[in-house]
VEXLO-315104 format. One record per residue (C-alpha): residue number from 1; x, y, z. Coordinates in steps of 0.2 Angstrom, whole numbers, plus 5000, padded with zeros to 4 digits. Layout:
<atoms>
(NUM, (X, Y, Z));
...
</atoms>
This chain:
<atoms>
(1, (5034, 4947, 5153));
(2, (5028, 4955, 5167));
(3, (5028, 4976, 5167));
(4, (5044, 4974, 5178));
(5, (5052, 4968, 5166));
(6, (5047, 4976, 5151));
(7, (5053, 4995, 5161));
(8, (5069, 4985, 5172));
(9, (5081, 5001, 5164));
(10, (5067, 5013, 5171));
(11, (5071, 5004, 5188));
(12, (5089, 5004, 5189));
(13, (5090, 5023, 5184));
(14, (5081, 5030, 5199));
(15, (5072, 5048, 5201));
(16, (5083, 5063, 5199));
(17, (5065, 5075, 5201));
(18, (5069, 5084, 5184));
(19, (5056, 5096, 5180));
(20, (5052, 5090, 5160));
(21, (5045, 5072, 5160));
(22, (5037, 5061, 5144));
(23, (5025, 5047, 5150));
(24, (5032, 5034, 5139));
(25, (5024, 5015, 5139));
(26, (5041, 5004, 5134));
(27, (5056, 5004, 5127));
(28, (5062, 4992, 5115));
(29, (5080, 4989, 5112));
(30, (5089, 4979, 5097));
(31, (5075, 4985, 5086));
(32, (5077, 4983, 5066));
(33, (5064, 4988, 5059));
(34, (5061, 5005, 5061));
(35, (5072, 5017, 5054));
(36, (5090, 5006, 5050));
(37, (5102, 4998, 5058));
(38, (5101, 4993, 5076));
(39, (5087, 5003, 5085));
(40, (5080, 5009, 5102));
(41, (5061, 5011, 5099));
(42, (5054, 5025, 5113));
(43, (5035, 5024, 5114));
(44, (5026, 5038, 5122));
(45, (5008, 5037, 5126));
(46, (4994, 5047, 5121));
(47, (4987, 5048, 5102));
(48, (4974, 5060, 5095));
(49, (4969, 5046, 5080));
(50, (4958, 5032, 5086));
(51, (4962, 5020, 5072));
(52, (4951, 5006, 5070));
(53, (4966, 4993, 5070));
(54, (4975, 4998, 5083));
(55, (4989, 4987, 5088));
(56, (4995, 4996, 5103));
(57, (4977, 5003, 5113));
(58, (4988, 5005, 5128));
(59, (4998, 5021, 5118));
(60, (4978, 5031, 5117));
(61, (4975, 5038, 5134));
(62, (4985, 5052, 5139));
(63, (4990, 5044, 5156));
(64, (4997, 5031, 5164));
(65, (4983, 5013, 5164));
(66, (4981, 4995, 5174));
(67, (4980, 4982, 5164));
(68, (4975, 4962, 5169));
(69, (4982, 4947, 5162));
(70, (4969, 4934, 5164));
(71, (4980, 4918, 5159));
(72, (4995, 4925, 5169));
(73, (4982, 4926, 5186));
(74, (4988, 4913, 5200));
(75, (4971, 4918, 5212));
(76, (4983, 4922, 5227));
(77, (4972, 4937, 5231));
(78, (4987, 4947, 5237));
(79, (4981, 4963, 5225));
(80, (4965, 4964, 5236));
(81, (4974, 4964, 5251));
(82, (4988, 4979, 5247));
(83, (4974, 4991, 5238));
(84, (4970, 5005, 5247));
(85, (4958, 5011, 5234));
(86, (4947, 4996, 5237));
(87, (4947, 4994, 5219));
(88, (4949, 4976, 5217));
(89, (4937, 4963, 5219));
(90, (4935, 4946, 5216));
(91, (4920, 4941, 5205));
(92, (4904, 4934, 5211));
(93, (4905, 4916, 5202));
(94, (4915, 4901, 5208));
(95, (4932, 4902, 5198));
(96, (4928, 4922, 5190));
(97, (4942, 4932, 5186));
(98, (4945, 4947, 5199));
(99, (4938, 4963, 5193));
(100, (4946, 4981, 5192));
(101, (4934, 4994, 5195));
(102, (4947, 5008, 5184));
(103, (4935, 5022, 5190));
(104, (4940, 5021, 5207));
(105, (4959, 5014, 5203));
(106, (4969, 5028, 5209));
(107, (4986, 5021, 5200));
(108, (4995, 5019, 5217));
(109, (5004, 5001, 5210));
(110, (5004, 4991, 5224));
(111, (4996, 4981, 5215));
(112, (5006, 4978, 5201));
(113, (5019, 4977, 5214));
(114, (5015, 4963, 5223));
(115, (5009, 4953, 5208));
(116, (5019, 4939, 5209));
(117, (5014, 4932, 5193));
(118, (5015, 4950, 5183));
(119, (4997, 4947, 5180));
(120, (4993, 4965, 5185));
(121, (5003, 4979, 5175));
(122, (5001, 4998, 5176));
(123, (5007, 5004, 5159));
(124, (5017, 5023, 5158));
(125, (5028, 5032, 5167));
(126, (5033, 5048, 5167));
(127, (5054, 5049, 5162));
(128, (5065, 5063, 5160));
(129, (5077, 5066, 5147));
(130, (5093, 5061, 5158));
(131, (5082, 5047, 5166));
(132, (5079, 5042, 5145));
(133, (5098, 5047, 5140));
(134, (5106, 5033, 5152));
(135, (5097, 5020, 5142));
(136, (5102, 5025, 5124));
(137, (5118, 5027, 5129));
(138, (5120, 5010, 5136));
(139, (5118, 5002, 5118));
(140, (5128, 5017, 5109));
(141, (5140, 5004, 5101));
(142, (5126, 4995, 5094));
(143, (5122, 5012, 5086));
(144, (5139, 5016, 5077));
(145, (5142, 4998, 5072));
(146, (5128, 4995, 5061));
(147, (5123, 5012, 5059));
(148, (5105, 5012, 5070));
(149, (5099, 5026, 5082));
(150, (5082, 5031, 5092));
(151, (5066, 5029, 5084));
(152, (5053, 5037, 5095));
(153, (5036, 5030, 5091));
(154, (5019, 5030, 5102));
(155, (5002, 5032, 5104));
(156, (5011, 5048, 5093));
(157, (5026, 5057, 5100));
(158, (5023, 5072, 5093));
(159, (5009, 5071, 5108));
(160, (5022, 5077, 5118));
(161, (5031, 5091, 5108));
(162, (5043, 5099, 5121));
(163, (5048, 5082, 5128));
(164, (5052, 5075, 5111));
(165, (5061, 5089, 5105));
(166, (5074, 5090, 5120));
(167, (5076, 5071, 5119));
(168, (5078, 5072, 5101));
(169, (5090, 5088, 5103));
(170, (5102, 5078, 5115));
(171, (5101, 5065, 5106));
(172, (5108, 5074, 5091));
(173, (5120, 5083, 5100));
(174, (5128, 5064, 5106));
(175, (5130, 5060, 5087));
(176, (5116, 5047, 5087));
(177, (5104, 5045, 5072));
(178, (5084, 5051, 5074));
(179, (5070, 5045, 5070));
(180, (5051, 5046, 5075));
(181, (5035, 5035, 5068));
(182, (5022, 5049, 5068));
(183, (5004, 5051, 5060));
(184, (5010, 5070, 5056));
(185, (4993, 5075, 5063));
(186, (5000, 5092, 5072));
(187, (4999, 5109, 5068));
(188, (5014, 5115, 5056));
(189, (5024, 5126, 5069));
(190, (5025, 5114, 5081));
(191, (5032, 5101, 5070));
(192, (5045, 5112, 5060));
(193, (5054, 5112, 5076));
(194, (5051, 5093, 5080));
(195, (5059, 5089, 5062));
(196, (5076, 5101, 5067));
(197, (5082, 5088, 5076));
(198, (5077, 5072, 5065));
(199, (5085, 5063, 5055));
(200, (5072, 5052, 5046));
(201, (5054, 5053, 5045));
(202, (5042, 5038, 5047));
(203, (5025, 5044, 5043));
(204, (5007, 5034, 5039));
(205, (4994, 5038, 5027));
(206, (4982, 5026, 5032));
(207, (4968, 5032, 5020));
(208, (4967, 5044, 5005));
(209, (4949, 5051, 5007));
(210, (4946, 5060, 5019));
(211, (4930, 5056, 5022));
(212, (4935, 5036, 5026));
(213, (4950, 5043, 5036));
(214, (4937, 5051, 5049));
(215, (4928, 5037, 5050));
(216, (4943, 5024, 5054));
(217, (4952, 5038, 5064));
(218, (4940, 5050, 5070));
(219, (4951, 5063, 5060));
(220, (4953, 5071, 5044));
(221, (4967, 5069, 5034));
(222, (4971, 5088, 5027));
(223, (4984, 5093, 5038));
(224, (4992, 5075, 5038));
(225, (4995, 5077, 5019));
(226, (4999, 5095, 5020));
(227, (5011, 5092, 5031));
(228, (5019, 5075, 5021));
(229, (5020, 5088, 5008));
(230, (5030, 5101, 5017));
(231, (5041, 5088, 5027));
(232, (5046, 5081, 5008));
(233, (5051, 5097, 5003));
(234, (5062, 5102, 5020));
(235, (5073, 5086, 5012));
(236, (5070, 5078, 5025));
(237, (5072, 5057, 5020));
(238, (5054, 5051, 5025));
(239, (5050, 5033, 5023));
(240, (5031, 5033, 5019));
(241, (5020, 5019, 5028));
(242, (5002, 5012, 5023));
(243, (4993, 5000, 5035));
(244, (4985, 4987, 5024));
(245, (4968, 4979, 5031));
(246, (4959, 4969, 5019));
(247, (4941, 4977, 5015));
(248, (4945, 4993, 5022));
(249, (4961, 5004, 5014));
(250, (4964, 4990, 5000));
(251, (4954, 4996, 4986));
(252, (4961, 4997, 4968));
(253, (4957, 5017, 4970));
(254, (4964, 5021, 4988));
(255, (4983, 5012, 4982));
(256, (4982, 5023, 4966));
(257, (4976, 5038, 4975));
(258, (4990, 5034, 4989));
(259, (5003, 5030, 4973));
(260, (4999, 5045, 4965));
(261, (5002, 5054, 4980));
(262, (5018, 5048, 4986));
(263, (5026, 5049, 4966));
(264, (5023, 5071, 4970));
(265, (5034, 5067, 4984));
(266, (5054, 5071, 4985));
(267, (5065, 5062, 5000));
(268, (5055, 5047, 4999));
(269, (5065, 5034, 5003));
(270, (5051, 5017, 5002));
(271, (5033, 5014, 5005));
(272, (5031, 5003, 5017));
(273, (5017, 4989, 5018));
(274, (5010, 4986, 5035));
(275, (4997, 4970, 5032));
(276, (4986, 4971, 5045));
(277, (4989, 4956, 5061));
(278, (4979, 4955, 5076));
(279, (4992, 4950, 5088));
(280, (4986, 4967, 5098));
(281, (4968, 4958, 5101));
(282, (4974, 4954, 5118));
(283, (4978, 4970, 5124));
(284, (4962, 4977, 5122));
(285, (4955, 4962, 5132));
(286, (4969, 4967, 5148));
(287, (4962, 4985, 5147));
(288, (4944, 4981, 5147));
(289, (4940, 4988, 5129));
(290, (4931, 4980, 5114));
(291, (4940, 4976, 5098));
(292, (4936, 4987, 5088));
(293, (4939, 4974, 5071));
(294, (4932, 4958, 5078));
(295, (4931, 4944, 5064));
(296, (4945, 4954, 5052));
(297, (4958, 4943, 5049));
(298, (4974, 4945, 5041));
(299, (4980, 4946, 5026));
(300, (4990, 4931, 5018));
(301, (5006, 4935, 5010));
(302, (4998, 4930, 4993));
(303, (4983, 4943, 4995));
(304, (4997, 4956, 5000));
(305, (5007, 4955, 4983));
(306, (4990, 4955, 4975));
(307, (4983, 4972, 4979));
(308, (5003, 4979, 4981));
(309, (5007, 4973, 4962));
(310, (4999, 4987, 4955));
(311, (5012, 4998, 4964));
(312, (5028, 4989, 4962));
(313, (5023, 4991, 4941));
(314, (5023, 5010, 4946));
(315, (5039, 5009, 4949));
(316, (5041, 5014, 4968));
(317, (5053, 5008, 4981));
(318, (5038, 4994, 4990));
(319, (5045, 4987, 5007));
(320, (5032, 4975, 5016));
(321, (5033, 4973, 5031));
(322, (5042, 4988, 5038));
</atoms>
């Protein structure tokens, strides 16, 4: 699915010049897993974490990125012909791949717009809250029949605080459920009045120590936990998330440490268990990044209900898989 595709709403709504925009990367509709009921899943680009096993390496950067599908490449050569950045060139050896020099890439898109094969991509675009409002409301049926809503999820979309909360606020103010999928890494002000206008909380904790939380995010987790603590006592239903990667947050002591901590929570509706998969390995390819777990495979189910048994004897509300 080319980038066309993936945005087609974006297309069909057209540019009213609103002055507040997100930059958001997709939207999916007809979502289940991420907050109940039928979902429209917002992702908004741009995350201050840098964790290790990043699924989405699109969300990171703070702006809009070109991405290259290899296999979906036809070798028409119509991309170097419509740059005007001279940014594209086509490799040196018999049959190599044509290169993007991103440095130089001024993000015009003509590119990715003459792609037939939607093997060239750019990735964000900035939407304002109207623009965003006539694609929720197109599946608002879906919403009231099985009791779904709006999940925004990113990168992090607290990123974008005043964006998030005007969305969330009309969203609210239609009667539609709220949801977001944060790392709660923000300061505390500034999420307070995010968390007025949501209706469920979806938050990681992806390591206990803080020590191992910089070195698999580049960021401590003081202010995460601080904040899971205040959210749980706003009342506020938070469903609580663990990323599970085998030999790196798996331990007998980091699921105790993480158990311990959720059972001092009130409003927690489950703990979710995310086992690790790699199916974002490409993406990192299309952006011209390294992997950063290379040779980390998944967990099988078996080694899943393994490590997790300790925690369903506990007695907490375990949901794997989301």
């Amino acid at each position: 699915m080319n980038w066309r595709e993936k945005v087609l709403d974006f297309d069909n709504i057209g540019d009213r010049g609103e002055g507040l925009k997100g930059l958001i990367f997709d939207v999916q509709k007809f979502a289940i897993h991420d907050g109940g009921g039928i979902r429209t899943n917002v992702f908004l680009k741009g995350c201050p974490l840098q964790c290790l096993w990043c699924s989405n390496p699109e969300s990171l950067a703070y702006k809009p990125e070109i991405t290259f599908v290899t296999n979906n490449c036809i070798g028409c050569g119509k991309c170097l012909e419509v740059c005007p950045a001279g940014a594209i060139h086509q490799g040196e050896t018999a049959g190599e791949d044509i290169i993007i020099d991103r440095e130089r890439c001024t993000l015009c898109g003509q590119c990715a717009k003459h792609c037939y094969a939607g093997a060239i991509n750019i990735i964000g675009r900035y939407v304002s809250v109207p623009d965003l409002m006539q694609i929720i409301e197109r599946d608002r049926k879906f919403y009231e029949q099985s009791g779904g809503g709006v999940t925004f999820s990113g990168g992090e979309p607290t990123a974008q605080p005043e964006f998030l909360k005007a969305a969330l606020a009309e969203i609210q103010k239609r009667g539609i459920h709220t949801a977001i999928e944060t790392s709660s890494l923000l300061p505390w002000d500034v999420y307070a009045s995010i968390l007025e206008h949501v209706d469920l909380v979806l938050t990681d904790i992806k390591h206990m120590d803080d020590a191992e939380h910089k070195r698999l995010t580049g960021v401590s987790n003081q202010l995460i936990l601080d904040n899971i603590r205040k959210i749980s006592r706003l009342g506020i239903p938070v469903k609580i998330r663990l990323p599970l990667i085998p030999g790196i947050n798996d331990s007998d002591s980091n699921l105790e440490a993480t158990a311990e901590f959720v059972e001092q929570l009130s409003n927690v509706q489950s703990l979710d268990i995310l086992p690790y998969h790699r199916l974002g390995e490409m993406k990192y390819r299309q952006l011209d990044i390294s992997y950063p777990l290379k040779g980390v495979e998944s967990p099988t189910v078996e080694h899943v209900e393994e490590r997790i048994r300790a925690l369903r004897e506990r007695g907490l509300n375990i949901s794997v898989g989301g």
